[in-house]
SENUGU-482219 format. One record per residue (C-alpha): x, y, z; residue in three letters. Coordinates in nm, 2 decimals, always signed. Example, Ala and Ser with C-alpha at 12.3 -4.5 7.8 and 13.67 -1.06 7.14 Angstrom:
2
+1.23:-0.45:+0.78:ala
+1.37:-0.11:+0.71:ser
END
This chain:
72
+2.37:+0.44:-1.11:unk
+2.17:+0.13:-1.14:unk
+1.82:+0.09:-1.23:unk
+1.69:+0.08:-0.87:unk
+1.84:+0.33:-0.78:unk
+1.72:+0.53:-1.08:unk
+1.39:+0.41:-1.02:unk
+1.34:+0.55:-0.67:unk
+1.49:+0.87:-0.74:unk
+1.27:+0.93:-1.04:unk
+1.01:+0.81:-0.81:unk
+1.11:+1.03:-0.54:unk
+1.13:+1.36:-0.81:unk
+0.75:+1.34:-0.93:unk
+0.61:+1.23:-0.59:unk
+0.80:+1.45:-0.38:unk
+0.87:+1.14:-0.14:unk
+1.17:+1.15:+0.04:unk
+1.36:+0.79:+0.06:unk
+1.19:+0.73:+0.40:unk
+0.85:+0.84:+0.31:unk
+0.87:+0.58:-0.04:unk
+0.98:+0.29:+0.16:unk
+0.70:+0.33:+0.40:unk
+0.44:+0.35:+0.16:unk
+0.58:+0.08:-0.04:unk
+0.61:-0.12:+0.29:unk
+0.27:-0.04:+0.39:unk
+0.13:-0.16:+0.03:unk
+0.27:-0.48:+0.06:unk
+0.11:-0.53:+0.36:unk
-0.22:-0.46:+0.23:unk
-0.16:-0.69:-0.04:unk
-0.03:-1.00:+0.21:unk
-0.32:-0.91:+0.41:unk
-0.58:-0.90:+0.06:unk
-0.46:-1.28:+0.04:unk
-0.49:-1.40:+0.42:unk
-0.87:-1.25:+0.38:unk
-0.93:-1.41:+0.02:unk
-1.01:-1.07:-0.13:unk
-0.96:-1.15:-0.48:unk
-1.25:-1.03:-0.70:unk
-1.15:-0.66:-0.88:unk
-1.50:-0.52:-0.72:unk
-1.36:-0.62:-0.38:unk
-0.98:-0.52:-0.44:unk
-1.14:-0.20:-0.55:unk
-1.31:-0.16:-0.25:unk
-1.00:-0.18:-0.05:unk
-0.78:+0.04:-0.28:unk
-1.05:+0.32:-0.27:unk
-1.05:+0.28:+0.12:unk
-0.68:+0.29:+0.13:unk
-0.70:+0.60:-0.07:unk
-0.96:+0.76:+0.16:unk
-0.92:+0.65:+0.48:unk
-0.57:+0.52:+0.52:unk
-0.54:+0.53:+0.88:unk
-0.90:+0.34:+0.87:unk
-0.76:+0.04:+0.66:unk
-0.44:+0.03:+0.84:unk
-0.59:-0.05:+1.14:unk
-0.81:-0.37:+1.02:unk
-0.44:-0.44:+0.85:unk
-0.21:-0.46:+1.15:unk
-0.46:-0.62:+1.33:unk
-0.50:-0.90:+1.10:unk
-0.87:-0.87:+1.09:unk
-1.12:-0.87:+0.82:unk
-1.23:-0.48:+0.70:unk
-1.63:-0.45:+0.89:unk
END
């Protein structure tokens, strides 16, 4: 087995993702983070900010993400 593979499975044990559900959320993360730069988010308080509204409100976030617009 090679280390990716290792990876996501050991991911996959103590998350209880399946396959699907890890490459979403890794998928959806990067998003965020392409979408942190086109806004200039860069300070740790306002990177915070976002993480913590990822966190709560995922749906929220996701929507100011796919729209390409900046979070109100």
């Amino acid at each position: 087995m090679n280390r990716s593979k290792s990876l996501f499975s050991t991911i996959e044990l103590f998350t209880g993702f399946t396959g699907n559900e890890l490459k979403k959320s890794l998928n959806e993360k990067e998003r965020i983070l392409k979408w942190l730069v086109k806004q200039n988010i860069n300070t740790v308080d306002n990177v915070g900010k976002v993480m913590a509204e990822y966190y709560t409100q995922p749906d929220y976030l996701m929507k100011y993400v796919k729209k390409n617009k900046p979070l109100v």
